[in-house]
C-alpha positions as CSV (number, residue, x, y, z in Angstrom):
1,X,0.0,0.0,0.0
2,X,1.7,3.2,-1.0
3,X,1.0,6.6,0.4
4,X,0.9,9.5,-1.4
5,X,1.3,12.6,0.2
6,X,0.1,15.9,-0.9
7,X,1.8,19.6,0.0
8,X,-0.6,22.1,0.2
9,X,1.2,25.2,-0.9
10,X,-0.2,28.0,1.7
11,X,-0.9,31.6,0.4
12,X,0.2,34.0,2.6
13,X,-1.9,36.9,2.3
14,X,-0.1,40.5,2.0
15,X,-0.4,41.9,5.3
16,X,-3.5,44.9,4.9
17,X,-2.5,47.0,7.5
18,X,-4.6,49.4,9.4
19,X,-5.9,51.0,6.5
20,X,-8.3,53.7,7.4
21,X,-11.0,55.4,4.6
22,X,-13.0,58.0,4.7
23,X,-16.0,57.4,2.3
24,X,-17.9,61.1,2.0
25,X,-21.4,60.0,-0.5
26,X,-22.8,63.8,-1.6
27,X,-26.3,63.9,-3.0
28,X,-28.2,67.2,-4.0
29,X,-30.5,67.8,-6.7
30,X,-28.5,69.9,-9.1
31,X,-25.7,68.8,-10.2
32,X,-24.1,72.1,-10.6
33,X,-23.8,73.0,-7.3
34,X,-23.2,69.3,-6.3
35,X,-20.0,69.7,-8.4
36,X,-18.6,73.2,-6.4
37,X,-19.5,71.0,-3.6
38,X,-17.3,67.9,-3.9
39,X,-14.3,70.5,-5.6
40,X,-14.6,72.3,-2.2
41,X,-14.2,68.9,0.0
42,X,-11.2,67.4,-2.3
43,X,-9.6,71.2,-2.3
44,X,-9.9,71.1,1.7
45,X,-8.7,67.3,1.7
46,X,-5.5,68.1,-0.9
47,X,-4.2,71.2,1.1
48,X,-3.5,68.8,3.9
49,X,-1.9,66.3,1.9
50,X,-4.5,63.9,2.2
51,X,-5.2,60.6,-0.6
52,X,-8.4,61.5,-2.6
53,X,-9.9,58.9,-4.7
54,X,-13.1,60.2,-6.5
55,X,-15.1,61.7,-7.1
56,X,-16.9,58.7,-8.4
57,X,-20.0,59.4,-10.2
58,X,-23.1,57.3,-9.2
59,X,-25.9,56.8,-11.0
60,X,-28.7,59.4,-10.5
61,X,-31.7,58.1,-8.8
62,X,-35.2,59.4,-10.9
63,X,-38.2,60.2,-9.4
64,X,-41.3,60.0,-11.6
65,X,-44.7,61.7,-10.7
66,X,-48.0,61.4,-13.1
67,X,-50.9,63.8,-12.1
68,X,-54.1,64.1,-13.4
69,X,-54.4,67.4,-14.9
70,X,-58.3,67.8,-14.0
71,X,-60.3,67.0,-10.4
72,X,-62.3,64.1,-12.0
73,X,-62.6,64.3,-16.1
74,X,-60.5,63.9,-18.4
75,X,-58.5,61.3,-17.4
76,X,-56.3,61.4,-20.5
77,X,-55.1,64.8,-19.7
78,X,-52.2,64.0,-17.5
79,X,-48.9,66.0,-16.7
80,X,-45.3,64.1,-15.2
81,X,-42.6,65.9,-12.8
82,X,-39.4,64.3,-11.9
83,X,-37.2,64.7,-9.4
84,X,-33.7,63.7,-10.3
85,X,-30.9,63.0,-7.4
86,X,-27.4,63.2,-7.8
87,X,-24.7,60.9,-5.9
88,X,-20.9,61.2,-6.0
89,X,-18.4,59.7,-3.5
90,X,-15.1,60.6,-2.8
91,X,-12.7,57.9,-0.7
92,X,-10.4,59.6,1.6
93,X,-7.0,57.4,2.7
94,X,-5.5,57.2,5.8
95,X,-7.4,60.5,7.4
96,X,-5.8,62.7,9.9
97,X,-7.2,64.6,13.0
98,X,-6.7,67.7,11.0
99,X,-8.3,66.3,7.6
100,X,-11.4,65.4,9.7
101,X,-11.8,68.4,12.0
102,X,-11.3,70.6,8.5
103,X,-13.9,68.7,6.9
104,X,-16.8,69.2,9.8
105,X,-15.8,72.8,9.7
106,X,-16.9,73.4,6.1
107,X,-19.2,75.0,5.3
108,X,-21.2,74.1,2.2
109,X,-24.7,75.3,0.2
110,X,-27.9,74.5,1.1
111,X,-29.6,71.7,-0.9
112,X,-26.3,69.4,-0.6
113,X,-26.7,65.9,1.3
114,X,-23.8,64.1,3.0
115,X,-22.7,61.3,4.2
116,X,-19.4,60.0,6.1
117,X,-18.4,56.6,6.9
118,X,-15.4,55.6,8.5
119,X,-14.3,52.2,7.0
């Protein structure tokens, strides 16, 4: 009876580290002033030498409303509105105290939505 014997070649995974990321999602209903938005976070990020990666656009979420244009007739007679929502997201590496504290003291327009995860 013969043996046969097997090695099992072990894959050493690349120590990760303690990678930290920031993950800032920014939603707002127009996109232009979504855009001087996420320019003003990666400008405040950059001036203390911080990794940006982003921003990433996602895809804009569509809101569809139908509405009869009359109380009770003329059901044909109908108009639509849409509300469109705008995402980005912009991954910050390896944050530092002053990255952070320089990002809750800015100060951005009305109408902009954000997010912050710490991953």
């Amino acid at each position: 009876m013969t043996t046969k014997t097997t090695t099992k070649s072990k894959k050493s995974a690349a120590p990760a580290g303690d990678v930290q990321k920031l993950r800032i999602r920014v939603r707002a209903y127009e996109h232009k002033i979504l855009d001087v938005s996420v320019k003003q976070i990666i400008d405040t990020a950059l001036r203390f030498d911080a990794k940006v990666i982003g921003p990433i656009p996602l895809p804009t979420e569509i809101k569809k409303y139908t509405v009869n244009r009359s109380s009770f007739i003329f059901k044909d007679a109908r108009e639509q509105f849409e509300m469109r929502m705008h995402k980005r997201v912009i991954d910050i590496m390896n944050p530092s105290a002053k990255v952070i504290e320089a990002l809750t003291n800015l100060s951005l327009p009305s109408g902009v939505n954000i997010d912050v995860k710490m991953m």
